[in-house]
C-alpha positions in Angstrom: 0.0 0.0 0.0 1.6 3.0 -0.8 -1.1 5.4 -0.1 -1.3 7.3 2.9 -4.3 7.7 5.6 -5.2 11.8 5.7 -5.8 12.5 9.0 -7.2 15.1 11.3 -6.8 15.5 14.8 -9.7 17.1 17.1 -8.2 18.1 20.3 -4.7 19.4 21.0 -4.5 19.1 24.7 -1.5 16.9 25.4 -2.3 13.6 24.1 -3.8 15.2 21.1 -0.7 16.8 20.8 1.9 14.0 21.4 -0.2 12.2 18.4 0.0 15.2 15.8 3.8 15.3 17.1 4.4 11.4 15.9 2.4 12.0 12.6 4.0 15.1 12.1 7.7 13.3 12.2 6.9 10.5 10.2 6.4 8.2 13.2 3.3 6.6 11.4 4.1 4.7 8.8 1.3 5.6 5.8 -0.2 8.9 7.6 -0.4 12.4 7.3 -1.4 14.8 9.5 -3.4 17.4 7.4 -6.0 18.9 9.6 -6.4 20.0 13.3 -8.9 21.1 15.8 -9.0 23.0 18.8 -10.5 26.0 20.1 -7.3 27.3 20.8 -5.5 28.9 17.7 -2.3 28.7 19.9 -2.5 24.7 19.9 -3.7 24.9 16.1 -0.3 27.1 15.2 2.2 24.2 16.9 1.5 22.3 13.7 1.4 24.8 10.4 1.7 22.1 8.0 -1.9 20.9 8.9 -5.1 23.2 8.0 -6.6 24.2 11.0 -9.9 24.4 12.3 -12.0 25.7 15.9 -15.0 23.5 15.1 -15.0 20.0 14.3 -17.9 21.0 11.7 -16.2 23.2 9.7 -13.3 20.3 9.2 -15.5 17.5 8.4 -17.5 20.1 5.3 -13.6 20.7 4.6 -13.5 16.9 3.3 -9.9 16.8 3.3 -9.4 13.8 5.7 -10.1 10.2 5.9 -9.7 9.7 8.9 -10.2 11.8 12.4 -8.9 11.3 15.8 -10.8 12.5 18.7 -8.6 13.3 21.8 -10.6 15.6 23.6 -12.0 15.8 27.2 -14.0 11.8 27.3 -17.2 13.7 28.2 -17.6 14.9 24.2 -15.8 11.8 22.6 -19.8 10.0 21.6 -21.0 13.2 20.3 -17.8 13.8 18.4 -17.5 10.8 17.1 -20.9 10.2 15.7 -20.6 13.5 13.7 -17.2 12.0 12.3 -19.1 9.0 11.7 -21.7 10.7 10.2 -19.7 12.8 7.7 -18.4 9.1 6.5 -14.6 9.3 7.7 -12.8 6.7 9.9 -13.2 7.2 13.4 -9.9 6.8 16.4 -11.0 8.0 19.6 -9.0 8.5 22.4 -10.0 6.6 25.9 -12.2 6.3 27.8 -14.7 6.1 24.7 -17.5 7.5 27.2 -18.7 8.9 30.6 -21.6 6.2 31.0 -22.0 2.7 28.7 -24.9 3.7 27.1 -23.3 6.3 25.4 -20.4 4.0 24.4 -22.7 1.6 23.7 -24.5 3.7 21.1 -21.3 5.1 19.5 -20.4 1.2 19.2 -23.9 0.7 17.5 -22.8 3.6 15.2 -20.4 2.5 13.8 -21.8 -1.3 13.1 -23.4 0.2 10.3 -21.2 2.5 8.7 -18.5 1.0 6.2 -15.5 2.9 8.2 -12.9 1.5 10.4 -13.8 2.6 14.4 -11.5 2.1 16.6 -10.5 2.7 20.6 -6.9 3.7 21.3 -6.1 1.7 24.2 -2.0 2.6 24.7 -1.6 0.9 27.8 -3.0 -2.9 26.5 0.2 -4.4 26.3 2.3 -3.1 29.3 3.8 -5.7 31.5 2.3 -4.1 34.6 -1.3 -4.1 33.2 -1.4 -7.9 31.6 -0.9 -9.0 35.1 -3.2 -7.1 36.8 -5.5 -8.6 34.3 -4.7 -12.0 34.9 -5.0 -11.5 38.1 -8.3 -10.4 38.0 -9.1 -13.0 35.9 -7.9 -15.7 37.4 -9.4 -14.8 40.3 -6.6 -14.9 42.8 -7.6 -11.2 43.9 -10.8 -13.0 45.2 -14.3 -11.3 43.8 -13.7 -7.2 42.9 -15.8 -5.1 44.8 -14.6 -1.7 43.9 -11.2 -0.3 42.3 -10.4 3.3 42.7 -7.7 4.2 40.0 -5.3 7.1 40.7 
């Protein structure tokens, strides 16, 4: 495949921003950054090769991605993401995918019936520290979970 995946980024608070970084240096094989999105002009100006936007409207009518990340606050990523859905562009959204399952749940059902890619970026998966924690849990030798309060 020598093509590459146009993306935008919604969200330039600092993961936002540590993803436009990687794009922006090649650290993606096959993607370009070529939008952004944030409020802030001052975020939008860190990355001058990519147009930028203040509304995530205004960048989906631009139709000059295929793809969008959405790394804002978790509180907006369903509403977000359905509009990115609905404007027919591959959907990457940062977690927690929502406040309350429901809304994930209708997000999920979304995207089951759009031909796009959806996907939840889920960084921490594969770190040593968090596979056996999940055994653990799974195996059961923690004894039934009750409660977990994560700092």
């Amino acid at each position: 495949m020598n093509t590459s995946v146009r993306i935008g980024i919604v969200g330039l608070g600092n993961i936002g921003r540590v993803h436009a970084r990687a794009i922006s240096r090649n650290e993606v094989p096959r993607m370009k950054l070529v939008a952004v999105c944030d409020c802030r002009s001052d975020h939008r100006d860190l990355f001058p090769e990519a147009q930028g936007f203040s509304r995530l409207e205004e960048m989906l009518a631009a139709k000059t991605v295929d793809a969008v990340l959405v790394a804002t606050p978790h509180p907006s990523h369903v509403a977000l993401g359905l509009q990115v859905l609905n404007a027919g562009m591959h959907l990457l959204v940062e977690k927690p995918l929502a406040v309350h399952v429901a809304e994930g749940r209708q997000l999920v059902d979304a995207a089951q019936h759009v031909s796009r890619c959806f996907a939840i970026m889920f960084n921490q998966r594969s770190d040593p520290m968090y596979q056996r924690l999940r055994t653990l849990v799974a195996d059961g030798e923690l004894g039934e979970i009750k409660r977990i309060s994560w700092t």
